[in-house]
C-alpha positions in Angstrom: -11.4 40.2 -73.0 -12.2 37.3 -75.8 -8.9 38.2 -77.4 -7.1 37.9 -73.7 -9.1 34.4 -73.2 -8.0 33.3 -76.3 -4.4 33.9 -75.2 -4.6 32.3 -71.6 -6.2 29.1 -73.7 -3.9 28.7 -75.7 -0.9 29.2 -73.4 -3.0 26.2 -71.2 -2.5 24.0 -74.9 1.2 25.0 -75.2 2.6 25.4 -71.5 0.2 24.0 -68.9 -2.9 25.4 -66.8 -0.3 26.1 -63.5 2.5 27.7 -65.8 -0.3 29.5 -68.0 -2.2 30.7 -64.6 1.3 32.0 -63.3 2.2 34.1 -66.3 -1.2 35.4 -66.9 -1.5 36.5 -62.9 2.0 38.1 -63.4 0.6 40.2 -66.6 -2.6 41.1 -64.7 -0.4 42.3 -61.9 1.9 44.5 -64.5 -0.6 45.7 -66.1 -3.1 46.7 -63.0 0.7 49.0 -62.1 1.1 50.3 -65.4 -2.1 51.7 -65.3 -2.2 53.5 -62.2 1.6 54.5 -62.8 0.6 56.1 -66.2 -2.4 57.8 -64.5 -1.3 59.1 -61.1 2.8 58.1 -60.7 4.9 58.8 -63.5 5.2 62.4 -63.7 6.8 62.6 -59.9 10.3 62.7 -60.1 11.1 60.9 -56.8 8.8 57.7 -58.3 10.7 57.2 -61.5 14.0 57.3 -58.8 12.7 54.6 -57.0 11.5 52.4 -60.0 15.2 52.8 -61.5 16.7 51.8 -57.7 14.7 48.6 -57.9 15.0 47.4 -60.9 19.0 48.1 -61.3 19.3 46.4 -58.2 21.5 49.5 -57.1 23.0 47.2 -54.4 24.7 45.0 -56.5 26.3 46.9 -59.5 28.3 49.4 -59.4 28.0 51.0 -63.0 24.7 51.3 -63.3 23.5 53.2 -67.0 21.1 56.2 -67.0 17.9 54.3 -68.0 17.4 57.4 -69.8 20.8 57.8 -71.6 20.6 57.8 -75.6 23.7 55.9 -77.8 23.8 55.7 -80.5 24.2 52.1 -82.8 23.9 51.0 -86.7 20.6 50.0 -87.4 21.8 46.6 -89.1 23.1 45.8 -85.5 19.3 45.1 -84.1 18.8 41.6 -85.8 16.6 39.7 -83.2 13.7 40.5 -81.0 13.7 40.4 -77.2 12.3 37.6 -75.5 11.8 39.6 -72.5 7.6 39.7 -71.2 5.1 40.4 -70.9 4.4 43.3 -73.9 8.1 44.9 -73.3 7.5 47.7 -75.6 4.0 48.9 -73.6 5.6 48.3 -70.3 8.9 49.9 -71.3 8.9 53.0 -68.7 8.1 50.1 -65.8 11.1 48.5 -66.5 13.4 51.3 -67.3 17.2 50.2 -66.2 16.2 46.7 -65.4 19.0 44.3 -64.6 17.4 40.5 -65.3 18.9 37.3 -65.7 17.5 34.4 -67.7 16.9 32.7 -71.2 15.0 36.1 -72.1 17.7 37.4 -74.4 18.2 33.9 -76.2 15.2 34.3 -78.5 15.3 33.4 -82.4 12.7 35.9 -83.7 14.0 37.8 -86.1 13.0 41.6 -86.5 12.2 41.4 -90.6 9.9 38.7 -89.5 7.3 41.3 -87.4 4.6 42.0 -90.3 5.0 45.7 -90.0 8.5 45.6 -90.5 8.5 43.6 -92.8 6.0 45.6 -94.7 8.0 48.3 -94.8 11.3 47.5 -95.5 9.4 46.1 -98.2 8.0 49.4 -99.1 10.8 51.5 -98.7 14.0 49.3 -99.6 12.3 46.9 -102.6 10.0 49.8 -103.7 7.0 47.9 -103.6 3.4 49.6 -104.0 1.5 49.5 -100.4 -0.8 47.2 -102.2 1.7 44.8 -103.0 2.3 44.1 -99.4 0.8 41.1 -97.9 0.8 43.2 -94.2 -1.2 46.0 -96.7 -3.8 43.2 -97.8 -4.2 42.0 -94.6 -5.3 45.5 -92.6 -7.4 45.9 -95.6 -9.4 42.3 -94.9 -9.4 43.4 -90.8 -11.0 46.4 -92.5 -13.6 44.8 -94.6 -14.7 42.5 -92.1 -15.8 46.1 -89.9 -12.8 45.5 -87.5 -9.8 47.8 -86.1 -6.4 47.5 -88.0 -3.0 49.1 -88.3 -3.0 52.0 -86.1 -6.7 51.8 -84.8 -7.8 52.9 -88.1 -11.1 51.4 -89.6 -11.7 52.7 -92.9 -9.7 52.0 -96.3 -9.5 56.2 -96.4 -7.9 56.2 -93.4 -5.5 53.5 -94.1 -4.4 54.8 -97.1 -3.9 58.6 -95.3 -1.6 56.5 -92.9 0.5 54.8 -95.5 0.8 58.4 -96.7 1.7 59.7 -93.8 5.0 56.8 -93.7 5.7 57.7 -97.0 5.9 61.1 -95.9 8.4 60.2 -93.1 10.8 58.0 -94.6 11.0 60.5 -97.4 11.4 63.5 -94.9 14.3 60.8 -93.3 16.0 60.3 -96.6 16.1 63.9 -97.1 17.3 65.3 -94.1 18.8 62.3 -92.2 17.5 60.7 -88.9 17.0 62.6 -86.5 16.6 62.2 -82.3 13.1 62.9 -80.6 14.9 65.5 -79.0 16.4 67.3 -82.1 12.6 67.0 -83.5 11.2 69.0 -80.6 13.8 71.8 -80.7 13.4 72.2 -84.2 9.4 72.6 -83.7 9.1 69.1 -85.9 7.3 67.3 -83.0 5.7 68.3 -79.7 6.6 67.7 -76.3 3.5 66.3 -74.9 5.1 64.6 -71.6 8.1 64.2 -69.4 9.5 61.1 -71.4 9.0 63.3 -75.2 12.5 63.8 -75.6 13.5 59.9 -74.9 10.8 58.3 -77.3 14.0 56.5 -79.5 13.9 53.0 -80.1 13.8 50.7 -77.6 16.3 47.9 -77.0 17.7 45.6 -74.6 21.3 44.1 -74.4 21.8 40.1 -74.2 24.5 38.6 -72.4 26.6 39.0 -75.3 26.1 42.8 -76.0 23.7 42.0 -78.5 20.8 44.9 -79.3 17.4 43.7 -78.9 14.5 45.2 -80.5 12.0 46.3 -78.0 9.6 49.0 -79.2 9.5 51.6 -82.2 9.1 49.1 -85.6 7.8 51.5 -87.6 11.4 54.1 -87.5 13.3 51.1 -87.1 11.8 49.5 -90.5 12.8 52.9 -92.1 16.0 53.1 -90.5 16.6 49.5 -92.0 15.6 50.4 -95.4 17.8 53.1 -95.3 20.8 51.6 -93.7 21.0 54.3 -91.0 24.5 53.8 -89.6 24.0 56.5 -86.4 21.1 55.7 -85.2 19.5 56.8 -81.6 18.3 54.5 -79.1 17.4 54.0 -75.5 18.4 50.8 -73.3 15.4 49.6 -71.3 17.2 46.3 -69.8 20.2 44.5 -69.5 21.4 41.0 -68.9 22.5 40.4 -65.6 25.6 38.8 -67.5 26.3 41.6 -69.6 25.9 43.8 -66.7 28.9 42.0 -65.1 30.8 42.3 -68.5 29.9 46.3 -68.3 31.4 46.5 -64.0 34.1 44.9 -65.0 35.3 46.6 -68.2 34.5 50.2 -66.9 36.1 49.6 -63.2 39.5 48.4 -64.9 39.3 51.3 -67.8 38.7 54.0 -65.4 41.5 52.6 -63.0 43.9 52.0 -65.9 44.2 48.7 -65.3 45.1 46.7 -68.4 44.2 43.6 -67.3 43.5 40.7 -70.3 39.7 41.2 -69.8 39.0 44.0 -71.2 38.8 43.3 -75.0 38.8 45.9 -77.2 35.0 44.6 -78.4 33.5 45.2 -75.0 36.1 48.7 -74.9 34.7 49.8 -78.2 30.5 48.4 -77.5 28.2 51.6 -77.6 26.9 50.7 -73.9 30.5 51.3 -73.0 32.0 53.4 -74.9 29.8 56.4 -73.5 31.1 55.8 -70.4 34.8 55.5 -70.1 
């Protein structure tokens, strides 16, 4: 709750008490849903159908994306973060095939600046020691000072196992390439511990421009950056209203072999497109 006051105060500073009271009742509302989603709604079928009907807006556009649909993209093309909110990565089955509009997808943050990823691409492509890290150093301080780091662990035995266990992965990557949650399962790698199992990938969203967003899983995409993964799995949470147009539009005159100017071969050859036509 401190940490959450601490938030709401400083949004007052930077935005306003009306502005910072909206957004802060519009999180309290999301969140309150996500909780009782995760608890009692998520594993019924005909719930999930609803949540994708609303938030595609399945009145409006006609090729609408299986929210649940893996492609399949270079990891150098996820440069920037989403500006999307509140907490898009937590909330990320709640907004599965969202449709938005807005400056959301217009935001400068760059992925190699998130302190994890940054760590690890560190790690992994510079071959720095974990100790060398200033993301390392820090955890290590939260540590000391008797509070919870990276991870929720709070001992320098268990953050040293953790940092093992990354090694452990990228080195298990390396070695046998990069493969989908799905792939992980079958193999008996990883367990299927709920209905969504198989679609854990990185998360993204697509700006008005096509770009990928970075959404949720830093940790494989950090590894898949050090690596320079060039076929790399990930799921679509949301979509720009504009690009959604872009999608309609491109797919309608391809399946109708219409070879009108607009479709480019850029949008004709975009992952988000290319699985469909």
């Amino acid at each position: 709750m401190t940490k959450l006051y601490r938030k709401y105060k400083s949004l007052i500073d930077e935005e306003g008490f009306i502005t910072a009271t909206n957004k802060s009742l519009i999180f309290a509302i999301k969140h309150f849903r996500y909780l009782v989603e995760k608890k009692y709604l998520y594993r019924h079928n005909w719930y999930n159908s609803i949540i994708i009907k609303f938030n595609s807006k399945w009145y409006r556009y006609r090729h609408r994306a299986d929210p649940y649909k893996i492609i399949f993209i270079s990891a150098g093309d996820i440069q920037f973060v989403t500006g999307r909110g509140p907490y898009p990565g937590r909330y990320k089955w709640q907004d599965s095939g969202l449709i938005q509009g807005g400056d959301w997808d217009l935001n400068n943050i760059k992925v190699e600046t998130i302190p994890v990823v940054k760590c690890l691409i560190n790690r992994f492509k510079h071959n720095k020691m974990w100790e060398e890290t200033e993301f390392y150093q820090n955890q290590l301080e939260i540590i000391q000072q008797g509070g919870v780091a990276w991870r929720g662990v709070q001992t320098k035995q268990d953050l040293v196992s953790l940092t093992e266990y990354y090694d452990e992965v990228y080195y298990n990557i390396r070695e046998n390439g990069y493969m989908t949650k799905k792939e992980l399962i079958q193999k008996g790698i990883e367990n299927k511990t709920s209905p969504w199992s198989e679609y854990k990938e990185i998360a993204v969203d697509i700006s008005r421009s096509g770009e990928f967003l970075f959404v949720d899983g830093r940790h494989r995409l950090a590894i898949a950056k050090s690596l320079g993964i060039e076929r790399l799995p990930v799921r679509v949470v949301a979509r720009h209203s504009q690009w959604q147009k872009i999608r309609d539009k491109v797919i309608s005159n391809k399946r109708k072999n219409n070879k009108n100017n607009e479709i480019k071969e850029k949008y004709l050859n975009h992952p988000d497109i290319k699985s469909e036509i």
